[in-house]
Phi, psi and omega in degrees: 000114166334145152298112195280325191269149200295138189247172203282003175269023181278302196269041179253341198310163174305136154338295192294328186300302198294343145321298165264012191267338190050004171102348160315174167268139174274165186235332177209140207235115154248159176263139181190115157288137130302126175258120204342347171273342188115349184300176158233145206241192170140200188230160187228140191209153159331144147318306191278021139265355170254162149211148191311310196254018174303160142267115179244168201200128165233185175260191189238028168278359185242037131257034188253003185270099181302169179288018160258330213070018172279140188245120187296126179283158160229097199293031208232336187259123196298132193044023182331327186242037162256355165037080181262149187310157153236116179324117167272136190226123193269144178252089178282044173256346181280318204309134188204145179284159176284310001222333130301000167287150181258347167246170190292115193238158202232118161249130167281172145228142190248140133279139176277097218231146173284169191284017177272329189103041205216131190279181189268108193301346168257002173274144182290357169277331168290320164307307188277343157268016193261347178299313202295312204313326178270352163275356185271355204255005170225024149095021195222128196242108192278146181261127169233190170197088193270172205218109202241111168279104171214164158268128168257143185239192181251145217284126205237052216258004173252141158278347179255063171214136177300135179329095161244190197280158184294146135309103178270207211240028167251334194090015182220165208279172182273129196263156186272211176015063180227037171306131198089359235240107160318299156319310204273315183283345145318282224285340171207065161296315198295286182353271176318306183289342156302320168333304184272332191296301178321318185311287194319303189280004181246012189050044132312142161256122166265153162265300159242149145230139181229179175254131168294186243248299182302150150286135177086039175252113139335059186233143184262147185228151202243146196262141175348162148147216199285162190275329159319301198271333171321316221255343176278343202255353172263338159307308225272327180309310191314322183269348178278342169267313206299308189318312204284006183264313194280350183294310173255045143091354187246131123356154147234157193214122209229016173298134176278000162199079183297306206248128179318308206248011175254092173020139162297181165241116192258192151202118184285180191187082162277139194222123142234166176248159195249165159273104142336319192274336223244331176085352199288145173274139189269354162293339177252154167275171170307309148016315189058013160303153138343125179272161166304338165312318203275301182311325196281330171302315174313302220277327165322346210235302169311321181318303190228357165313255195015274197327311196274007184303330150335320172259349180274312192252048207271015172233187179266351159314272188337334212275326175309329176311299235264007195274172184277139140087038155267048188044011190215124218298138180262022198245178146250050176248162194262210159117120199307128173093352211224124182231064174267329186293143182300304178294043191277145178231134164290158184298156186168167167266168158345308171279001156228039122002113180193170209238107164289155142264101187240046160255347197259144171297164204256006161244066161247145171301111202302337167321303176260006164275307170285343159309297181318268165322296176301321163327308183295310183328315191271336177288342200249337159264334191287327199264022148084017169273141212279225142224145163336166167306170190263138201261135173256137170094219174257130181193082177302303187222041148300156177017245178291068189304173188254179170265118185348327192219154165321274156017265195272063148251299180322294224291304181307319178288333178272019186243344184288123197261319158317298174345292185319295209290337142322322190240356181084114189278349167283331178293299164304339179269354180277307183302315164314342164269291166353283179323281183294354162294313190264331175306336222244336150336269175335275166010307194284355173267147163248093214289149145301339138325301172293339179283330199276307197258359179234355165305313183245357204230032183209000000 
């Protein structure tokens, strides 16, 4: 029988945790990966089976799975379906309370290693470190601040009946185009307050929340910092707002277009870069003007986001955001203030100089939605590229636009090769089967659209 007592890296555990732990005893520890959707996968164990240098193992087959859980032949991978172990290495800087759990429970996030000890070149936590690794390897540390847009809904247990808005606490369903609206976020106090109790005990920080544009839309904004710590901490959120939505009776929801007539849901994505040694934003001069940095980051983003809308937009779903006179810009042009734009730079001082991304949906996985960005940025400082004129006015669907569908978004990603090679072509050629995989799924459905207007009427 394993040894039960609790060992001395408990009390090493995070501040926040040890807060809410009050000195109980934990009773159970997940081990938990992000899965190429963001989900989280892993293993659950007694406390007294974990330990910081334990080994654990999961296969890696269960990054061979579309987002129905169908499993993809792949001819580029060898033996594929001997489904071999791969090592879980837990990052205890991740230890996060459970907070919906009914006893004290301890969640890790794990990275993931072959038994050589080489990280698995397809979990997506790996992906984003290995982009950062090249900006640390020319001296530069990137900042990012996502803004995260989701919905509470009314519990949604047929799939073939439409997404609709909560009930709130007046008893009347939630009205849309109420942005900003006090009333409307009043209106799902029990929610929001679980939200934050759940934040507190898990050491989330919000910065703001508001109420969005949809009825029942959401959106929480997150305060700056390492792009590593941004993207754990938008997993752990996703699941801690579903928890506090089923806790008072509602869905929460992070589909980038639940409802026909209401707004998508994005993540917004601000990025600057820092000088390691100097601590200086590289976007600015002593000056305080735009640096060439600032222009090149840009013109890196016009250049090759296009490529990457397959991980900002990653389902046939996402692309329903992008329709006319949902808000949300289908272009890639730049310009201060405007937020027609894919690119927008916000008002600031010098020292937050900064570049929004405001294409990507708020159901792409935040690992690879920002591994995704900060790529183009960086493919766009080393080679010195430049950006378009700065876009004047409304330009919605102006000038370089993204592509309409999963179909030709895929045909783009698979052709950048610069890209590939920035995120790992093993990585890409996987997601990329997934992807088309998940297209040819999909075909196979027949929508309730089609039942309605092409059954007698065609």
């Amino acid at each position: 029988m394993p040894d039960r007592k609790q060992n001395d890296w408990i009390e090493t555990l995070p501040p926040a945790f040890q807060d809410y732990r009050r000195g109980r005893r934990i009773e159970e520890v997940e081990c938990i990966i992000p899965d190429l959707a963001g989900m989280s996968r892993g293993k659950s164990m007694p406390v007294y089976k974990f330990g910081p240098t334990q080994t654990f193992y999961l296969p890696i087959s269960l990054f061979y799975q579309t987002i129905t859980g169908e499993y993809v032949d792949m001819e580029n991978i060898e033996n594929q379906w001997t489904e071999h172990d791969v090592v879980l290495r837990p990052d205890m800087a991740t230890a996060s309370a459970v907070p919906w759990s009914d006893d004290v429970t301890l969640q890790v996030i794990n990275d993931l290693e072959t038994r050589d000890g080489e990280p698995v070149a397809v979990a997506p936590r790996n992906v984003l470190k290995r982009v950062l690794g090249f900006y640390a390897a020319r001296g530069w540390r990137a900042v990012v601040a996502p803004e995260l847009e989701f919905y509470l809904t009314k519990p949604n247990v047929d799939s073939n009946e439409p997404i609709e808005p909560p009930v709130g606490r007046t008893g009347r369903r939630g009205a849309g185009r109420q942005a900003y609206s006090m009333v409307a976020v009043d209106e799902y106090g029990p929610v929001i307050d679980t939200i934050y109790d759940y934040a507190e005990a898990q050491g989330l920080a919000i910065d703001t929340l508001i109420q969005e544009g949809g009825a029942g839309q959401i959106e929480i904004n997150l305060l700056h910092g390492d792009p590593l710590e941004l993207a754990d901490q938008v997993f752990y959120f996703k699941r801690a707002i579903r928890e506090a939505a089923l806790k008072n009776g509602t869905f929460a929801t992070f589909m980038a277009k639940p409802m026909r007539d209401e707004p998508g849901s994005a993540m917004h994505i601000h990025q600057s870069v820092v000088d390691v040694k100097t601590g200086r934003n590289i976007f600015s001069n002593p000056d305080g003007t735009g640096a060439p940095a600032f222009r090149h980051f840009i013109g890196g983003s016009q250049n090759h986001l296009k490529s990457t809308v397959p991980l900002l937009a990653p389902y046939v779903n996402s692309y329903r955001r992008f329709t006319a006179g949902m808000s949300a810009p289908v272009n890639l042009e730049w310009a201060a203030d405007n937020r027609t734009t894919g690119l927008r730079i916000p008002n600031s001082g010098p020292d937050a100089r900064r570049v929004e991304n405001r294409v990507i949906g708020m159901d792409a996985n935040p690992y690879l939605a920002l591994a995704a960005s900060l790529a183009c940025g960086y493919l766009g400082l080393v080679n010195g590229l430049e950006p378009r004129a700065e876009a004047m006015g409304e330009v919605y669907q102006e000038g370089a636009v993204l592509p309409r569908n999963l179909d030709e978004a895929l045909d783009g990603f698979e052709a950048d090769s610069a890209l590939r090679e920035v995120l790992g072509e093993e990585f890409c050629q996987l997601y990329s089967a997934i992807k088309r995989a998940e297209l040819e799924e999909f075909q196979r459905e027949i929508s309730p659209w089609e039942r309605q207007h092409l059954l007698l009427n065609v």
